[in-house]
Residue frames relative to the residue before (quaternion, step in Angstrom):
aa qw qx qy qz dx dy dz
X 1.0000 0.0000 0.0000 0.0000 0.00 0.00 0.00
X 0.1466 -0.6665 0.7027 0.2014 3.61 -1.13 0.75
X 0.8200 -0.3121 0.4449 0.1796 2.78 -2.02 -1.38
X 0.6348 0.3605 -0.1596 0.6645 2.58 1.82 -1.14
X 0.5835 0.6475 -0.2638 0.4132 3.74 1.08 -0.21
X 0.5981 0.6453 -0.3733 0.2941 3.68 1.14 -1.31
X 0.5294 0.6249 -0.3053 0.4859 3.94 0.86 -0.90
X 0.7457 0.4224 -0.0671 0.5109 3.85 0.53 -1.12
X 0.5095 0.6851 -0.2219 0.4709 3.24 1.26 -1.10
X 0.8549 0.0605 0.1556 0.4911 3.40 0.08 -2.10
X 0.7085 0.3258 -0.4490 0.4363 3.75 1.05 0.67
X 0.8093 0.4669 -0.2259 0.2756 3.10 0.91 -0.79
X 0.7395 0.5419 -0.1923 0.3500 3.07 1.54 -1.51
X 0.2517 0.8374 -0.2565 0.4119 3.52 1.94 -0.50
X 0.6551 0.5466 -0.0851 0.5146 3.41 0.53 -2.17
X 0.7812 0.2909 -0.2056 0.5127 3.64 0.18 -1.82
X 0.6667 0.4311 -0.4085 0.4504 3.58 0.18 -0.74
X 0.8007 0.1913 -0.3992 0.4037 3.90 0.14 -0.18
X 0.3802 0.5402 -0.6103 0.4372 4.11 1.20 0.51
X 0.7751 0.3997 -0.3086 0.3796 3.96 0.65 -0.87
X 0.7204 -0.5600 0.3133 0.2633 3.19 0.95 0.00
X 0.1611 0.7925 -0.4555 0.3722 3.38 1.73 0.43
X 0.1446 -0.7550 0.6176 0.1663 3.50 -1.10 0.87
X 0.7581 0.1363 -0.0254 0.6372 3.76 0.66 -0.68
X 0.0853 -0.7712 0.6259 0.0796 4.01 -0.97 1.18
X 0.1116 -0.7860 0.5756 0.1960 3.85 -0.72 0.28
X 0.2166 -0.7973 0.5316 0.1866 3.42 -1.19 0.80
X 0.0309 -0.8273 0.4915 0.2704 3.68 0.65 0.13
X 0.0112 0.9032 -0.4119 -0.1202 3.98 -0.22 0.39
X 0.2172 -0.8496 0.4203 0.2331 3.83 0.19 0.69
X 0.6330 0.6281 -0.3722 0.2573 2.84 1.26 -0.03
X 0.3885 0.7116 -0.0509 0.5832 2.81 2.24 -1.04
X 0.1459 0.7818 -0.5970 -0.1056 3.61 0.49 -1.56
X 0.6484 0.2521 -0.5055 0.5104 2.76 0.50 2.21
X 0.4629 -0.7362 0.4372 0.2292 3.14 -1.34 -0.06
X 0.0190 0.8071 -0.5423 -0.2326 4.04 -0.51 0.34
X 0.4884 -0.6842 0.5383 0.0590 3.06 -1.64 0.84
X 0.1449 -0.7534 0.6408 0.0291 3.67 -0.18 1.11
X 0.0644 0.7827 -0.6189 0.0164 3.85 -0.45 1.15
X 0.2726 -0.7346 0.5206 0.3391 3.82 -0.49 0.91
X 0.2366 -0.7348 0.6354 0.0176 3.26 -1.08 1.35
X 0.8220 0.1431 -0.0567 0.5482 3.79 -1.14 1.13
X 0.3990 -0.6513 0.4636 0.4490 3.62 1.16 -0.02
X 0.6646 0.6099 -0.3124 0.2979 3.99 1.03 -0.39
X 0.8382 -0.2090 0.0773 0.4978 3.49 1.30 0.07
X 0.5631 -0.7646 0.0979 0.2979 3.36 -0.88 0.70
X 0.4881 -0.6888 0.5046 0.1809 3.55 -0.21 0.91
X 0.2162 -0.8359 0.5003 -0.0651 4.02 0.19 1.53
X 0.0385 -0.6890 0.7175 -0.0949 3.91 -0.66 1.55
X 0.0728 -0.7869 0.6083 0.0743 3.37 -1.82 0.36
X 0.0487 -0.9062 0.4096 -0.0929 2.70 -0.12 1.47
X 0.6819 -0.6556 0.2768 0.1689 3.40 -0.90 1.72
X 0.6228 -0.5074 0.5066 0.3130 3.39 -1.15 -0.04
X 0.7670 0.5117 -0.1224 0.3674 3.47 1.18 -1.17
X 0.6093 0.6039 -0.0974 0.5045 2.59 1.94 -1.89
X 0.5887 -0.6090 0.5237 0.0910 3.92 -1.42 1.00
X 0.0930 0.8695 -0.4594 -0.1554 3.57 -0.27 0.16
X 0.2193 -0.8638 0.4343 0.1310 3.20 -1.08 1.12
X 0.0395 -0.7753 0.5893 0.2236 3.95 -0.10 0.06
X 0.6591 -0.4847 0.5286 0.2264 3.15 -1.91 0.55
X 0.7239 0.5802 -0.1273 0.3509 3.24 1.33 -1.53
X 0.6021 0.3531 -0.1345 0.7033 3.32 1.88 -0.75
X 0.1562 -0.7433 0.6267 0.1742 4.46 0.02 0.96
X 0.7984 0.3656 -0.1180 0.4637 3.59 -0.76 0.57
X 0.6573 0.6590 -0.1889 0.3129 3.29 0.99 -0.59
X 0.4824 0.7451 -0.4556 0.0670 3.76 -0.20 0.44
X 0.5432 -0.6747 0.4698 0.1704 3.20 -1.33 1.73
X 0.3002 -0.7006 0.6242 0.1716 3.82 -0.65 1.04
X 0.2403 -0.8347 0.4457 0.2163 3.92 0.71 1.15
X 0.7249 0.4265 -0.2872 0.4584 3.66 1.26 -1.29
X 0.7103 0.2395 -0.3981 0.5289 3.96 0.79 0.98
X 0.4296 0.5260 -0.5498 0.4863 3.15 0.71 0.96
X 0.6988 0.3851 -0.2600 0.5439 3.66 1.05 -1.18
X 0.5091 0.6375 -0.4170 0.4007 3.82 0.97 -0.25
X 0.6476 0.6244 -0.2152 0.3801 3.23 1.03 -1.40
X 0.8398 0.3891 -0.1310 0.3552 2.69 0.86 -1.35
X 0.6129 0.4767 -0.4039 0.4837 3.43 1.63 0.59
X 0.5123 0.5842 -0.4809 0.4062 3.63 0.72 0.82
């Protein structure tokens, strides 16, 4: 996610990603220095997590998987 992106990001893409069928959307936001999670809950809409800088994410959707969020956002300031 940028600046010029954040509008598109969280209103629009939300909408298109659950018309196609998206089960789990990530927003990673440096500006924020975190990340939210759009999980489709009940198949009827999205179900909204925030997740920290500090904090690890895990998904159901990925077994085994977990996203160290504060070196993902590190990376992305070099």
């Amino acid at each position: 996610m940028s600046e010029s992106s954040v509008a598109r990001d969280y209103d629009d893409k939300p909408a298109e990603y659950f018309e196609f069928g998206v089960k789990e959307y990530w927003i990673v936001d440096p500006l924020k220095n975190n990340m939210t999670v759009l999980t489709r809950w009940r198949g009827l809409q999205w179900r909204t997590q925030v997740v920290k800088a500090t904090q690890k994410y895990k998904t159901v959707l990925l077994p085994g998987f977990s996203l160290g969020l504060k070196k993902v956002l590190a990376a992305g300031k070099k």
